[in-house]
Phi, psi and omega in degrees: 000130184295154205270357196257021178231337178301128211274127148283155208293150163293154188269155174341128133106332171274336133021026194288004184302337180273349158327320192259357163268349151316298163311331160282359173262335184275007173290332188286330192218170198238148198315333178302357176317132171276137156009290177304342171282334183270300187318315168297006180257293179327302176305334157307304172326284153011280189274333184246037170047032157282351163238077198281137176317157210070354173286119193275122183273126147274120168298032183232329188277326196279327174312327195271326166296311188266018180073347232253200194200146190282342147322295176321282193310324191290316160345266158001297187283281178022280203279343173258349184273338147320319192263007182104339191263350175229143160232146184270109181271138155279139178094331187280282197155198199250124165236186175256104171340143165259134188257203187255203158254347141335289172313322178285318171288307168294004164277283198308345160311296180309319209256351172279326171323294223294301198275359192266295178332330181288301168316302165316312174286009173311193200179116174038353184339100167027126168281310188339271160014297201266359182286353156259345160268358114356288199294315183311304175306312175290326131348273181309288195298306174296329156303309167291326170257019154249000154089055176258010209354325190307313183292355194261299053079293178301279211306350169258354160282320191289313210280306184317309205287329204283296202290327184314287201322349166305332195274008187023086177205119151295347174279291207276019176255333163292327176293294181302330189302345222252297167332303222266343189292277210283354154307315188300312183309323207266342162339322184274339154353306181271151186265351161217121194314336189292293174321327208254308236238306193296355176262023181269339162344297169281326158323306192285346170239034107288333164301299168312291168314318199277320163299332166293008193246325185074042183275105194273293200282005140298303204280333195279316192291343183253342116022279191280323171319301203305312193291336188276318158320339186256318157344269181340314185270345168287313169311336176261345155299344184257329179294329170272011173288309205295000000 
């Protein structure tokens, strides 16, 4: 398609197409739903780059998409602008944040503790166990070999939530849910996902392989390697932004 045929981009933040997969997440739950149910649906959103920083959320468009009472949403925004995934301007509304290069260095601080520890300490483990990080992997490769990168991208939040989630602790599976929301964000920095995502592909089924082998403390040490690699490489995107 010729570039004079082509939609220009939307500006920050006008952006509403995700309104109708939010209204299809409201199918899932019935009105008495609370504030924390609606907030687990944005934050998915989130976490699967369908809400990219700037995006301004309406209470008159979400109320209307989730069914919801605008308490609720305010509740809602509440408890995510607590965890970092919304901020409020005055006078503006409500958005979704641009984070830092502050904010990257400490989530990855943060995601090497959290997951290279869950992975050392593993122990004999279930094969059962690894079949949704599998499926993640299978996921991530089919995705990659149709050039969807975005879905390549979901499906590697899905495999990080997954392997934390070996440790069957709802706290540190809350934790990550939180982690991995404000991670996507930062994600959108690099401007074409494919850079940012494939060569994590293989990574991530080798990562994999080494655990069904029950190489723990392997799989831990190329782990942290992987995350200082993915710093790195976020870090040099915010710097060549600059």
């Amino acid at each position: 398609m010729s570039s004079t045929s082509e939609k220009p981009p939307a500006e920050p933040g006008t952006d509403t197409s995700w309104l109708r997969a939010v209204a299809d997440d409201a199918a899932h739950f019935d009105r008495s739903s609370s504030a924390e149910r609606v907030a687990d649906v944005l934050r998915r959103r989130i976490t699967e780059g369908a809400l990219p920083p700037g995006t301004q959320l309406s209470k008159e468009l979400l109320k209307d998409a989730l069914q919801v009472s605008r308490n609720t949403l305010r509740e809602s925004f509440r408890l995510l602008t607590h965890e970092g995934l919304l901020v409020h301007r005055m006078h503006r509304g409500v958005f979704v944040p641009n984070l830092t290069e502050a904010d990257l260095v400490d989530l990855y601080r943060l995601r090497r503790v959290l997951e290279c520890d869950v992975v050392r300490s593993l122990d004999d483990l279930d094969p059962k166990l690894l079949e949704p990080l599998r499926a993640d992997i299978e996921s991530s490769e089919a995705a990659a070999a149709a050039g969807n990168w975005v879905e390549v991208g979901t499906a590697n939040m899905w495999f990080h939530r997954h392997l934390v989630g070996l440790a069957g602790s709802s706290r540190l599976d809350e934790i990550t849910g939180r982690l991995l929301a404000e991670l996507r964000l930062l994600f959108h920095v690099i401007d074409t996902p494919e850079a940012l995502h494939q060569p994590y592909v293989a990574r991530n089924r080798a990562l994999y392989e080494l655990i069904e082998q029950g190489e723990y403390e392997k799989a831990a040490d190329q782990l942290h390697q992987y995350m200082l690699d993915s710093e790195a490489g976020l870090l040099a995107a915010f710097r060549a932004r600059d």
